[in-house]
Every structure is written in structure tokens, then in C-alpha cells.
Biopython code that builds the backbone (N, CA, C, O; Angstrom):
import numpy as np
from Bio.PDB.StructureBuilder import StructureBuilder

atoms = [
    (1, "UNK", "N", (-32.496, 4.817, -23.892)),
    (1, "UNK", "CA", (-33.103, 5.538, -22.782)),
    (1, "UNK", "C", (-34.605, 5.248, -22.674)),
    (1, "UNK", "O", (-35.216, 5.633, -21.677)),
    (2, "UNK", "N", (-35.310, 4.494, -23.796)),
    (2, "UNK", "CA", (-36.869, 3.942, -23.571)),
    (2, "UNK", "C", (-36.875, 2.897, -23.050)),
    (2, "UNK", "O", (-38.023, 2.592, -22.726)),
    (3, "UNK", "N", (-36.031, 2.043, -22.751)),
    (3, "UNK", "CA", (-36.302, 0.883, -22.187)),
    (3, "UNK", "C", (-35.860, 1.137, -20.409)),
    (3, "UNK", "O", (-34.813, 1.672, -20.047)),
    (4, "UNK", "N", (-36.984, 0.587, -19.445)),
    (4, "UNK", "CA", (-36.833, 1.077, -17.843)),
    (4, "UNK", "C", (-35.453, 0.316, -17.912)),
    (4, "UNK", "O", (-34.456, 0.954, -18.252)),
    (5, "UNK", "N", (-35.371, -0.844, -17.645)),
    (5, "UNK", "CA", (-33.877, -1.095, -16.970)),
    (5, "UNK", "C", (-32.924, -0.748, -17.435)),
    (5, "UNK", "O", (-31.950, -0.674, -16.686)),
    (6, "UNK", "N", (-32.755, -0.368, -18.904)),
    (6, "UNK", "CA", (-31.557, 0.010, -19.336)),
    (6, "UNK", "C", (-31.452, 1.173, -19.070)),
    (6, "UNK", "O", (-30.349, 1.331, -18.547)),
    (7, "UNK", "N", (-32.219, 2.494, -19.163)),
    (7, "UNK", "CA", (-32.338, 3.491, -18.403)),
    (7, "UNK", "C", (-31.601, 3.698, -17.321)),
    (7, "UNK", "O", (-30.698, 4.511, -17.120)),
    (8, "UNK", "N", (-32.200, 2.667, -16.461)),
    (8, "UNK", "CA", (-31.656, 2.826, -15.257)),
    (8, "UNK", "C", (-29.989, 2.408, -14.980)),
    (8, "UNK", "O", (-29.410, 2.790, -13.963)),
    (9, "UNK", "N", (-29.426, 1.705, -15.866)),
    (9, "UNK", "CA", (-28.248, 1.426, -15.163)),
    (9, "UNK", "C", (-27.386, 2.200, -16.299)),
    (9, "UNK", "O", (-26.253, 2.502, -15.923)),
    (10, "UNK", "N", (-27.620, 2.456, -17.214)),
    (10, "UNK", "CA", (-27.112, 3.888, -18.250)),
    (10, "UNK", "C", (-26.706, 4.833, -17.585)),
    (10, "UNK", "O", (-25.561, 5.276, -17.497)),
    (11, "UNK", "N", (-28.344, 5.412, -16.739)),
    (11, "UNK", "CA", (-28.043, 6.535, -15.900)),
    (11, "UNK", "C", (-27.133, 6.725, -14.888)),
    (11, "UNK", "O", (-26.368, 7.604, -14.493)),
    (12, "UNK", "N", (-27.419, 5.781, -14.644)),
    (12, "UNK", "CA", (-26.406, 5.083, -12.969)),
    (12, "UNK", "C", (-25.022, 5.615, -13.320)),
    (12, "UNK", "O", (-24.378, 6.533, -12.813)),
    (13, "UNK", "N", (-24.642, 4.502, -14.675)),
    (13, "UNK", "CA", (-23.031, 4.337, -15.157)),
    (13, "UNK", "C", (-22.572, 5.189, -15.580)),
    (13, "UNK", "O", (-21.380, 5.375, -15.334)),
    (14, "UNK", "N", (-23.393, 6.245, -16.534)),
    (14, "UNK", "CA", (-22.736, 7.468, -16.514)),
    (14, "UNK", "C", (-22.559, 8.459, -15.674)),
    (14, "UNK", "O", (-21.689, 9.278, -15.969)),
    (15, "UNK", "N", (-23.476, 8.678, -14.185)),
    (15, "UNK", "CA", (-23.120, 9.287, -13.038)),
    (15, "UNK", "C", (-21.696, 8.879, -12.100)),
    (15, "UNK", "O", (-20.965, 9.546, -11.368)),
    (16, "UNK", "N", (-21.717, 7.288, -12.569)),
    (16, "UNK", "CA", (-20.085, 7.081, -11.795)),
    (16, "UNK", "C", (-18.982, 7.503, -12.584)),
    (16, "UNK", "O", (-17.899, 8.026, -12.317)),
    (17, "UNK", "N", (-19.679, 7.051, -13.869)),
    (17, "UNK", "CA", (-18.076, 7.788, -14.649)),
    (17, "UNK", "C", (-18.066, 8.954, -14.965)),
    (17, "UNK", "O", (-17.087, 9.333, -15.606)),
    (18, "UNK", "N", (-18.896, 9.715, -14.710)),
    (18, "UNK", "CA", (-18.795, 11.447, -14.422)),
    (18, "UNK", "C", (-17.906, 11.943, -13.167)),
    (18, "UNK", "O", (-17.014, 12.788, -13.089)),
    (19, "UNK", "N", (-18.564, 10.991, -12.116)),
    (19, "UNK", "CA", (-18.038, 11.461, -11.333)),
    (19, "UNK", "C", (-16.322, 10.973, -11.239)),
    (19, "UNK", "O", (-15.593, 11.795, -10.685)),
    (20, "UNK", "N", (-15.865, 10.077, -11.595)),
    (20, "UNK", "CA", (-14.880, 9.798, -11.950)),
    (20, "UNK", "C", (-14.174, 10.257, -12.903)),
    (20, "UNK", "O", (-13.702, 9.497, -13.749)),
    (21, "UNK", "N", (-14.068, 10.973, -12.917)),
    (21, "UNK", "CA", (-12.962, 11.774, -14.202)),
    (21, "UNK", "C", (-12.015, 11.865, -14.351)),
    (21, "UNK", "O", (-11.365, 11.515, -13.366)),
    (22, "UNK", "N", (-11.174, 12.350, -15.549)),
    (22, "UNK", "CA", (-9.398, 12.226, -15.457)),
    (22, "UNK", "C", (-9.326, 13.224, -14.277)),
    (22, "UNK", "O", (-8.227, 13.130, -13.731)),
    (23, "UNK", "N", (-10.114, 14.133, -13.711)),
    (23, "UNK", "CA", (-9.641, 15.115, -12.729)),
    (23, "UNK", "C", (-9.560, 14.527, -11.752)),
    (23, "UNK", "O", (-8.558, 14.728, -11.066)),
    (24, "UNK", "N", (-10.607, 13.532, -11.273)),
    (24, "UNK", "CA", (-10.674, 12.641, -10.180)),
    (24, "UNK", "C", (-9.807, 11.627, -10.022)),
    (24, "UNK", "O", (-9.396, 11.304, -8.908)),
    (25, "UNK", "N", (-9.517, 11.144, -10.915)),
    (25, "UNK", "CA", (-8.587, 10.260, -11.180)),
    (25, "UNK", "C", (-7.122, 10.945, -10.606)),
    (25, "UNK", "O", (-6.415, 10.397, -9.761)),
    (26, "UNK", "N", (-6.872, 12.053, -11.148)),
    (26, "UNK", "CA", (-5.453, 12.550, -11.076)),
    (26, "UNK", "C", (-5.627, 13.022, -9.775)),
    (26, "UNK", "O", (-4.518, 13.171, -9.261)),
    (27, "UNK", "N", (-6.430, 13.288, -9.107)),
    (27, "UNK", "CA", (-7.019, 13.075, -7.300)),
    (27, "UNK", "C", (-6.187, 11.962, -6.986)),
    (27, "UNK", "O", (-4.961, 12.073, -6.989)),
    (28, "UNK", "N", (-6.629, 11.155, -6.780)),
    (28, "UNK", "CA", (-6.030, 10.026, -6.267)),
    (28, "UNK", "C", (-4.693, 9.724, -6.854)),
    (28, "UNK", "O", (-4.462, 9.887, -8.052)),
    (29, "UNK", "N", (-3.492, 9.120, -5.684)),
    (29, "UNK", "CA", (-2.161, 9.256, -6.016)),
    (29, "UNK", "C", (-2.439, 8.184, -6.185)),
    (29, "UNK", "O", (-2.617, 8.096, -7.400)),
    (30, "UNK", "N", (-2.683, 6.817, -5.534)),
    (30, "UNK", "CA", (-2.218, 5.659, -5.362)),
    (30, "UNK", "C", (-3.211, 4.791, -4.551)),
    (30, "UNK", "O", (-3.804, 5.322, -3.612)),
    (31, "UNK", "N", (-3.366, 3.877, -4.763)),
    (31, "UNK", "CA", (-4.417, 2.461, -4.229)),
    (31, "UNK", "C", (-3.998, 1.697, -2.675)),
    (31, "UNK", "O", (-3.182, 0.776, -2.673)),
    (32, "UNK", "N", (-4.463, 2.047, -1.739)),
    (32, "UNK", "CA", (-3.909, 1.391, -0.571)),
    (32, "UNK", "C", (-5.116, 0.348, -0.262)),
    (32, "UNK", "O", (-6.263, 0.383, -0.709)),
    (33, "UNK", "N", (-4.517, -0.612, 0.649)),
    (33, "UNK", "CA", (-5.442, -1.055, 1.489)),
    (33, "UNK", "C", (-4.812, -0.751, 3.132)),
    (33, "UNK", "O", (-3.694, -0.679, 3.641)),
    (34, "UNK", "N", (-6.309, -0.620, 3.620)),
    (34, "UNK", "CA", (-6.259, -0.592, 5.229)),
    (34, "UNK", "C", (-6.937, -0.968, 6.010)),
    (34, "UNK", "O", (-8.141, -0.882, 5.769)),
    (35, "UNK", "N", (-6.459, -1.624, 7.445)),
    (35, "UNK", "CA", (-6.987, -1.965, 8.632)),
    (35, "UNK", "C", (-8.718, -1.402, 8.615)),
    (35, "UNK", "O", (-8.960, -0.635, 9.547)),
    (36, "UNK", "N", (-9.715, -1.647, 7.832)),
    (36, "UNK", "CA", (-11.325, -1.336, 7.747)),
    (36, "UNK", "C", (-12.201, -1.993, 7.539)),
    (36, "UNK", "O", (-11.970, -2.356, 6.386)),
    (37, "UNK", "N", (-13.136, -2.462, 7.843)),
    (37, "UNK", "CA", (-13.891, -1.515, 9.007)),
    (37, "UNK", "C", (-13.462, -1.773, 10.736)),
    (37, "UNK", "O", (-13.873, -1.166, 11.725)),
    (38, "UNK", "N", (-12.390, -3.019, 10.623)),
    (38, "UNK", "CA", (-11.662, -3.079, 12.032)),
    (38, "UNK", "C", (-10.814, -4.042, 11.516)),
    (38, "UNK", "O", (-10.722, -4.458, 10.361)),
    (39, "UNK", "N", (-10.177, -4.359, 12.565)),
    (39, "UNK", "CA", (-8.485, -4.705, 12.724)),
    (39, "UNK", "C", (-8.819, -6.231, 12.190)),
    (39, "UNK", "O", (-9.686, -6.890, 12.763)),
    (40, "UNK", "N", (-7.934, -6.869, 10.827)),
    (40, "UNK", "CA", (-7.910, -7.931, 10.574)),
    (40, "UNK", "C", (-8.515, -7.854, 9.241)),
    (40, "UNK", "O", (-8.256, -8.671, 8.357)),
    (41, "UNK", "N", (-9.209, -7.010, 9.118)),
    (41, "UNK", "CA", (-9.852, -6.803, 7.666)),
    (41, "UNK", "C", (-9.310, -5.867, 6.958)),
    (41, "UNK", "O", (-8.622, -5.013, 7.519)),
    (42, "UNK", "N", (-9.538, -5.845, 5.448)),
    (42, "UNK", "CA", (-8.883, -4.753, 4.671)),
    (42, "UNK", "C", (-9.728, -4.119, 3.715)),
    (42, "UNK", "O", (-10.661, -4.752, 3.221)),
    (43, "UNK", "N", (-9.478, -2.822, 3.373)),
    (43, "UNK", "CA", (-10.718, -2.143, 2.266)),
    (43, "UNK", "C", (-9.479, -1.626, 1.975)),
    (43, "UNK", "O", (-8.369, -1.666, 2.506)),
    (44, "UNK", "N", (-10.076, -1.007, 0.747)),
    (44, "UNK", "CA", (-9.284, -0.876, -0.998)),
    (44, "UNK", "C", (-9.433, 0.805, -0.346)),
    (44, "UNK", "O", (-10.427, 0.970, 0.362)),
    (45, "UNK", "N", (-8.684, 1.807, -0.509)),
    (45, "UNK", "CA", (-8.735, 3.141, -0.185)),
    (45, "UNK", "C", (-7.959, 4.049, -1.086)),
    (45, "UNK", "O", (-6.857, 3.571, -1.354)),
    (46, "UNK", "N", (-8.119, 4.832, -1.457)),
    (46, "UNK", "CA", (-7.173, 5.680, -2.492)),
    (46, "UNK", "C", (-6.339, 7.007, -1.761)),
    (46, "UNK", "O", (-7.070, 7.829, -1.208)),
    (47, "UNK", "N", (-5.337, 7.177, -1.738)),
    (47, "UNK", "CA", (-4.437, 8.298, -0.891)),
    (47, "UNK", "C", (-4.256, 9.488, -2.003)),
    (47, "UNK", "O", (-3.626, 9.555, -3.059)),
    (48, "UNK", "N", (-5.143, 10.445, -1.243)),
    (48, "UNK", "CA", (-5.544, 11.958, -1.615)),
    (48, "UNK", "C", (-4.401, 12.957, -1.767)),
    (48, "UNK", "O", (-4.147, 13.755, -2.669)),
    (49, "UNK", "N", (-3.574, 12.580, -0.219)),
    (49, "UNK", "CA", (-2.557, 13.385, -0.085)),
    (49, "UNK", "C", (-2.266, 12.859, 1.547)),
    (49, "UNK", "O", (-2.618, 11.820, 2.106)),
    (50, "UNK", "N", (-1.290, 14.303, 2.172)),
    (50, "UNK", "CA", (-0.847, 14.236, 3.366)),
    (50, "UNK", "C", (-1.340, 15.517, 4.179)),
    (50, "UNK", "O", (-2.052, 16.425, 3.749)),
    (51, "UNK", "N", (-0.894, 15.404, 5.222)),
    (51, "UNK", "CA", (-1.250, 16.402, 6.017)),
    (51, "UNK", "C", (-0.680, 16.075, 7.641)),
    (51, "UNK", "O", (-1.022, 15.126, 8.346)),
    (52, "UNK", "N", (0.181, 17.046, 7.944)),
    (52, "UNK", "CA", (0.879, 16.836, 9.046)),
    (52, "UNK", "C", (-0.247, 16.683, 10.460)),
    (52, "UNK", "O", (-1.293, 17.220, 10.093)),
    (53, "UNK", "N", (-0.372, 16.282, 11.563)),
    (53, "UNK", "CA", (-1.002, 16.126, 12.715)),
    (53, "UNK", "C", (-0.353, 17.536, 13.673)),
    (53, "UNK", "O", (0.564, 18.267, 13.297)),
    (54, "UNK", "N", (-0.972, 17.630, 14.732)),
    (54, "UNK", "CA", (-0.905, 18.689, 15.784)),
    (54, "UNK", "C", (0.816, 18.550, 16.124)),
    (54, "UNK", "O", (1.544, 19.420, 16.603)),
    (55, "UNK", "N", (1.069, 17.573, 15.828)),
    (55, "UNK", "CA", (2.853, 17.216, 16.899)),
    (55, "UNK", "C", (3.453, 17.095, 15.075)),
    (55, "UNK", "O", (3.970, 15.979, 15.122)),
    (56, "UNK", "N", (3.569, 17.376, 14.235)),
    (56, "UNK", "CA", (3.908, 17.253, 12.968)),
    (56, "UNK", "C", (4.508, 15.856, 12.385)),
    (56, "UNK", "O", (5.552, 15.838, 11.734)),
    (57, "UNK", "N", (3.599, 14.450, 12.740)),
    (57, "UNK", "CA", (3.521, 13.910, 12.099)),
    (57, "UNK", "C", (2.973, 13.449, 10.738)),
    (57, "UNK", "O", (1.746, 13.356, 10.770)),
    (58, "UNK", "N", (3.398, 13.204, 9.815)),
    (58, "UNK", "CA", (2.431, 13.089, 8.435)),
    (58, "UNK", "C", (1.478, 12.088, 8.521)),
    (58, "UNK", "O", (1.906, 10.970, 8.809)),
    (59, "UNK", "N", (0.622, 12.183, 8.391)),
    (59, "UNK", "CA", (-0.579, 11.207, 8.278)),
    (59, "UNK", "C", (-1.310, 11.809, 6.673)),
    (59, "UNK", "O", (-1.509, 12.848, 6.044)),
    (60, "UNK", "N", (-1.549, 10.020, 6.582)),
    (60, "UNK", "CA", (-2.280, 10.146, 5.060)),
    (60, "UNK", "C", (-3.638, 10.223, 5.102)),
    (60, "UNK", "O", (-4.237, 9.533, 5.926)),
    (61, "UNK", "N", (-4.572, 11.356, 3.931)),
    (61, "UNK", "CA", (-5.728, 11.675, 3.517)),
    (61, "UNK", "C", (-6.136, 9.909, 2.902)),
    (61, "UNK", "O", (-5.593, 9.496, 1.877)),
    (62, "UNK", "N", (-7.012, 9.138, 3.599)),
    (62, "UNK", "CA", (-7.071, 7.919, 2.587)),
    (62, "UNK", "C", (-8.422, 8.009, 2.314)),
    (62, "UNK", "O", (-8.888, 8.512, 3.336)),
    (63, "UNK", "N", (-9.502, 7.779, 1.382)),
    (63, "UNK", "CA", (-10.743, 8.194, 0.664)),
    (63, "UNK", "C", (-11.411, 6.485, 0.456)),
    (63, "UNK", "O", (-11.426, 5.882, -0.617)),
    (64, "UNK", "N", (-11.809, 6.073, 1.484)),
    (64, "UNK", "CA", (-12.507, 4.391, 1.179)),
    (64, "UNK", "C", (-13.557, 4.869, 0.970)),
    (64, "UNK", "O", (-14.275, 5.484, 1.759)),
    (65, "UNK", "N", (-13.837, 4.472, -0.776)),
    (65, "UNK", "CA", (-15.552, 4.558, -1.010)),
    (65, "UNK", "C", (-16.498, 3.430, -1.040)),
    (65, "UNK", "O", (-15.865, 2.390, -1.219)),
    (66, "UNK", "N", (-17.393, 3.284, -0.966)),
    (66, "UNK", "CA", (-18.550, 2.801, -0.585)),
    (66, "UNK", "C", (-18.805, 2.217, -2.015)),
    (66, "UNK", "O", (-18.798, 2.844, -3.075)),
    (67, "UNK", "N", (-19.064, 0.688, -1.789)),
    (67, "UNK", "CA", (-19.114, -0.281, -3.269)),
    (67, "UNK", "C", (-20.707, -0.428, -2.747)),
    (67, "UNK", "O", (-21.257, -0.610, -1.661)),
    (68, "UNK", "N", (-21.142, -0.241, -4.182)),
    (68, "UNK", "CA", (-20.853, 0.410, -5.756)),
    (68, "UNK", "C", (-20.841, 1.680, -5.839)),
    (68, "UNK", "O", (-20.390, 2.193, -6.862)),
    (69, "UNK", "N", (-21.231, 2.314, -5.003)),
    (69, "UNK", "CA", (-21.806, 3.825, -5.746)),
    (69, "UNK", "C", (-20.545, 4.526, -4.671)),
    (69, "UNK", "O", (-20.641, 4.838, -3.484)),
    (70, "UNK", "N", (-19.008, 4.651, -5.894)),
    (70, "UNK", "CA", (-18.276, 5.269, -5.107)),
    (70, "UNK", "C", (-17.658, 6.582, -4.833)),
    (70, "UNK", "O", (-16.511, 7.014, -4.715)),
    (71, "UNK", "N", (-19.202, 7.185, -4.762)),
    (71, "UNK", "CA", (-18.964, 8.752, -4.883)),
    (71, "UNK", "C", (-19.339, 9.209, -3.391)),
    (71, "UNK", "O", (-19.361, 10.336, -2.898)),
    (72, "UNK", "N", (-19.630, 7.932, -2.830)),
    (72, "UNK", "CA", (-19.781, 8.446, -0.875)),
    (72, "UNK", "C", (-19.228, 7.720, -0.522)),
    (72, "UNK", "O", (-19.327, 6.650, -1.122)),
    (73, "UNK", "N", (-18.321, 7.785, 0.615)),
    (73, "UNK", "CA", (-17.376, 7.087, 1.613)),
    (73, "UNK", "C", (-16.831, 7.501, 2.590)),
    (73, "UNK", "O", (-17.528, 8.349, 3.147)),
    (74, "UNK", "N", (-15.649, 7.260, 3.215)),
    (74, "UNK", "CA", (-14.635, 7.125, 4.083)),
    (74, "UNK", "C", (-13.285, 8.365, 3.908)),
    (74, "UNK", "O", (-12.463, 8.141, 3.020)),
    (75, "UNK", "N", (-13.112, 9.641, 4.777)),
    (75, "UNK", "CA", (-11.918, 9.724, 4.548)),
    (75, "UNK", "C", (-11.397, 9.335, 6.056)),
    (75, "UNK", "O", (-11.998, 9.430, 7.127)),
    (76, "UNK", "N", (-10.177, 8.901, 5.792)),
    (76, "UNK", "CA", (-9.723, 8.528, 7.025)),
    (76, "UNK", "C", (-7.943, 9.048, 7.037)),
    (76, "UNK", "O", (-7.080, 9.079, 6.161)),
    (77, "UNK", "N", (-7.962, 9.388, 8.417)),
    (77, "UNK", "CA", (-6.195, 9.786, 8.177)),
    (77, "UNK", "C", (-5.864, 9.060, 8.817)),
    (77, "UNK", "O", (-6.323, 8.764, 9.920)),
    (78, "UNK", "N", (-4.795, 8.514, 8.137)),
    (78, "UNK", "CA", (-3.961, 7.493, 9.024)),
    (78, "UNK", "C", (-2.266, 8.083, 8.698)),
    (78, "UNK", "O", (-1.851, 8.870, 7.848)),
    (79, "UNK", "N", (-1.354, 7.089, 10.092)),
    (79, "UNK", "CA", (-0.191, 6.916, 9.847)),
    (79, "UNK", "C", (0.603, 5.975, 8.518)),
    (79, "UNK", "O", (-0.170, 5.109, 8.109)),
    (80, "UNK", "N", (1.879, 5.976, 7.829)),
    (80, "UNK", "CA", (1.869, 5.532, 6.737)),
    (80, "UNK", "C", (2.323, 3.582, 7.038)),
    (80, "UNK", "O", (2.517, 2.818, 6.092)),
    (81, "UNK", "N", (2.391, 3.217, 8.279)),
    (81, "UNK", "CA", (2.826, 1.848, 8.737)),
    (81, "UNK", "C", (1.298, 1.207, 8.943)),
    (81, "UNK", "O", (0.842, 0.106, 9.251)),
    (82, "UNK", "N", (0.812, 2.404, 8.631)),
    (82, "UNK", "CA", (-0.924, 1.367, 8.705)),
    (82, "UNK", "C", (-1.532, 1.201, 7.483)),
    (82, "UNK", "O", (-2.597, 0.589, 7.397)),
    (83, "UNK", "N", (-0.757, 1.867, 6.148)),
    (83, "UNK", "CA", (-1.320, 1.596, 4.950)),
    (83, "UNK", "C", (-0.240, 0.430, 4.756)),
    (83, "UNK", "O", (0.746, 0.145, 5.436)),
    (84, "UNK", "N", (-0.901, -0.294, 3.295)),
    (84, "UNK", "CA", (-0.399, -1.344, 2.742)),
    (84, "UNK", "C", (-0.157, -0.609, 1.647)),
    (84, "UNK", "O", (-1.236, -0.167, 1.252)),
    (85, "UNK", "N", (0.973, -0.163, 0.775)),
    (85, "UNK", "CA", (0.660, 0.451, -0.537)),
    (85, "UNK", "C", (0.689, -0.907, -1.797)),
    (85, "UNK", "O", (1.377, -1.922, -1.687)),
    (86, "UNK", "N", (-0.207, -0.599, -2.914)),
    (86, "UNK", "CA", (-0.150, -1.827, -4.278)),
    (86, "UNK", "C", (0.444, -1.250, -5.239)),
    (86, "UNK", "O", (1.017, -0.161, -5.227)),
    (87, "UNK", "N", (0.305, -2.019, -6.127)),
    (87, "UNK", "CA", (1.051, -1.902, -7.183)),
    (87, "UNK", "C", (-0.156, -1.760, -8.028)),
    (87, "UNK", "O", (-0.108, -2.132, -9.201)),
    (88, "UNK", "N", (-1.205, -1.265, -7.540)),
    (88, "UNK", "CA", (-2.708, -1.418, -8.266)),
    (88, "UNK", "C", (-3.343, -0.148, -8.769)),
    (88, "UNK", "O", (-4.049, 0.486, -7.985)),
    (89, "UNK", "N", (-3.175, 0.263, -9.926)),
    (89, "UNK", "CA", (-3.521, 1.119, -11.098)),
    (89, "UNK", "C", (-4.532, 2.021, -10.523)),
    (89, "UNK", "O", (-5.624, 1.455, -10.579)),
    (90, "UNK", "N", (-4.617, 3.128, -10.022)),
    (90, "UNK", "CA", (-5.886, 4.194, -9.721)),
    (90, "UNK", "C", (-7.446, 3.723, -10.232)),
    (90, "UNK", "O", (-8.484, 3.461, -9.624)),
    (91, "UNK", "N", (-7.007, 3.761, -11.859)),
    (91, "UNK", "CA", (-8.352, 3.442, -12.762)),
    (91, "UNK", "C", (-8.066, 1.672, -12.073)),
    (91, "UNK", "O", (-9.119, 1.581, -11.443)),
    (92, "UNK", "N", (-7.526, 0.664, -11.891)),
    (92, "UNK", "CA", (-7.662, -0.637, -11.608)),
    (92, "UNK", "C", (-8.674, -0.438, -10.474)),
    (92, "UNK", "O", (-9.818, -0.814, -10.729)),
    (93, "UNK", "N", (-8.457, 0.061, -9.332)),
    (93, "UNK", "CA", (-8.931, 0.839, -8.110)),
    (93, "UNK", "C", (-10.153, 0.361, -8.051)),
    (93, "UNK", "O", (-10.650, -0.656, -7.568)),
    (94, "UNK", "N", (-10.834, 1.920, -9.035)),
    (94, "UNK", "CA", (-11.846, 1.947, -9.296)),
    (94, "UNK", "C", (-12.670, 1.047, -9.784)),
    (94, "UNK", "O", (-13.673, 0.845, -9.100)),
    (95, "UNK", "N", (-12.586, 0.590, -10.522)),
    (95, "UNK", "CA", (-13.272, -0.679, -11.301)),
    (95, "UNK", "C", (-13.352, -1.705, -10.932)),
    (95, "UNK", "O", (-14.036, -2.527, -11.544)),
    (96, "UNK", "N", (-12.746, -1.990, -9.909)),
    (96, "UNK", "CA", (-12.432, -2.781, -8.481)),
    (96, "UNK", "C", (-13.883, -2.449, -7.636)),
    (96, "UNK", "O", (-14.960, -3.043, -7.581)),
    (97, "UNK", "N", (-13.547, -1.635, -7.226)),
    (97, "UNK", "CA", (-15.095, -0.696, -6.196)),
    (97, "UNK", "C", (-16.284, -0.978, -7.366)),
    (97, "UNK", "O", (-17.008, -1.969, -7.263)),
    (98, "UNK", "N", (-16.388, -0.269, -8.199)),
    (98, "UNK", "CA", (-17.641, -0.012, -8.637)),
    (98, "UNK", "C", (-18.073, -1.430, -9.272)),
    (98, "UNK", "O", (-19.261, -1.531, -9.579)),
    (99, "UNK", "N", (-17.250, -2.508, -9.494)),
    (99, "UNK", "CA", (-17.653, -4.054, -9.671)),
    (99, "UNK", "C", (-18.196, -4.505, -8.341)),
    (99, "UNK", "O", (-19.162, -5.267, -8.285)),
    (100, "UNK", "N", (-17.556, -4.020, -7.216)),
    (100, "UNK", "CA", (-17.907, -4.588, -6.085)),
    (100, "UNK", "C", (-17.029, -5.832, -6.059)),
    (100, "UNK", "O", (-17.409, -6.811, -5.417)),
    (101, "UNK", "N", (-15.939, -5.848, -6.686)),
    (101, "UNK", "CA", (-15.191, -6.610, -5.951)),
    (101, "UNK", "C", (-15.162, -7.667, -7.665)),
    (101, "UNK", "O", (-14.084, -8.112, -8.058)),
    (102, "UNK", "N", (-15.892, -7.806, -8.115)),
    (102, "UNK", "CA", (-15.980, -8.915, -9.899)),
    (102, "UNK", "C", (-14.905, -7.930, -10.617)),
    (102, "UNK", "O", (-14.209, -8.725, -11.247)),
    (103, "UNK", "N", (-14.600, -7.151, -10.763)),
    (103, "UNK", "CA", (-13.621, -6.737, -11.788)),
    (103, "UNK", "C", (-12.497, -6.298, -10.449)),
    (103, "UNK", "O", (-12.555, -5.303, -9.727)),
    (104, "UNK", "N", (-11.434, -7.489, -10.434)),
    (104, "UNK", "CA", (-10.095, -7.457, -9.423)),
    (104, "UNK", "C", (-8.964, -7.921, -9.826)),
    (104, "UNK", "O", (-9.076, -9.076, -10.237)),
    (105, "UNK", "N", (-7.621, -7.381, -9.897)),
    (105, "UNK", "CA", (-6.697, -8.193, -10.456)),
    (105, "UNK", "C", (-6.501, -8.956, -9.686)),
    (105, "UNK", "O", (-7.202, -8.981, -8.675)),
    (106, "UNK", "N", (-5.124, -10.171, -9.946)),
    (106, "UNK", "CA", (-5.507, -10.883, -10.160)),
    (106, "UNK", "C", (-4.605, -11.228, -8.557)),
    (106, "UNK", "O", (-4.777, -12.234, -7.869)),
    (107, "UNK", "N", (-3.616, -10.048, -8.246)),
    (107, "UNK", "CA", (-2.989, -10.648, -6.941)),
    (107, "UNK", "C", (-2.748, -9.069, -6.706)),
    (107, "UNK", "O", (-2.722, -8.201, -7.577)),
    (108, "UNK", "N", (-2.581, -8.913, -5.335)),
    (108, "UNK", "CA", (-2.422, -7.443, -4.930)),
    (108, "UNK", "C", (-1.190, -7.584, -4.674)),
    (108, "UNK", "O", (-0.528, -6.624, -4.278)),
]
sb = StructureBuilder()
sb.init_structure("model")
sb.init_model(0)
sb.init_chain("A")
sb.init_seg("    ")
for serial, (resi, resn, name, xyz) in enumerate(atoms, 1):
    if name == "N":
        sb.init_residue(resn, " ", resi, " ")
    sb.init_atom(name, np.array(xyz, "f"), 0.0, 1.0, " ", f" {name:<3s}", serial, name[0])
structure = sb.get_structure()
């Protein structure tokens, strides 16, 4: 903690993985990608839950955070033919985002 840069990204790394916790973690069901920031492109999003619409369709809670610091982002509800679901680990997810994209497996 005496040295400035290490300081600084100490501090940093333990604010993401605070904020990331097994509670947060167990937040998130599952790793989608979706149609973001427009049609043809895809961002990494984590599905919160559901929640029916005015005419009682289910639409999904999806949570796209903001690489690196992914404690601000995106919730977005969508229909479930507009998510892509993976086979990609919650904690994979994450570490995904907060690399900014350098820590990714290896095929979605």
C-alpha cells in the first residue's frame, strides 16, 4: 500500500472483487450475449431474472456491465429469442469483463 501504483490497482481490485461476491455472483443466473450496443454486435450480459411485460410476456432482467469497472452498466429487458444463452461460467463472465476482453475462453 506504499508504493503509488500498486496502491492504486490493489485498491481498484479489491473494490471489484468486493463488489463481486459469492452474493453477487449467486445474482447472476447465467452469461448471455446480446444484440448491444446495436444490431450486429454482441456484449457479454448476465440474466438477473424475469419479469413478465404489461400483456404477460416474460422478458429477461439482462445486467451488461461496463469493461473494466463492472459495477456500472446496462440493465436491459429483453425477449428470450434475443438472448444467445453460453455455456460460459458466471465467475468466467466476469473475468471476461473486468480483463476487458484478455481473460476469454476460448470459444463461446
Amino acid at each position: 500500500m506504499k508504493l503509488p501504483i500498486a496502491k492504486t490497482v490493489y485498491a481498484a481490485s479489491k473494490q471489484v472483487i468486493d463488489t463481486f461476491s459469492n452474493s453477487t455472483k449467486a445474482a447472476f443466473k447465467s452469461v448471455v450475449l446480446i444484440p448491444f450496443p446495436f444490431p450486429g454486435s454482441l456484449a457479454v450480459g448476465f440474466v438477473t431474472g424475469t419479469i413478465p411485460d404489461s400483456k404477460g410476456k416474460i422478458l429477461y432482467r439482462v445486467f451488461v456491465p461496463m469493461a473494466p469497472n463492472p459495477t456500472s452498466g446496462f440493465l436491459i429487458l429483453l425477449p428470450e429469442e434475443a438472448l444467445q444463452f453460453t455455456e460460459i461460467s458466471v465467475e468466467d463472465g466476469i473475468k471476461m469483463v473486468v480483463s476487458g476482453g484478455i481473460l476469454a475462453p476460448t470459444q463461446l
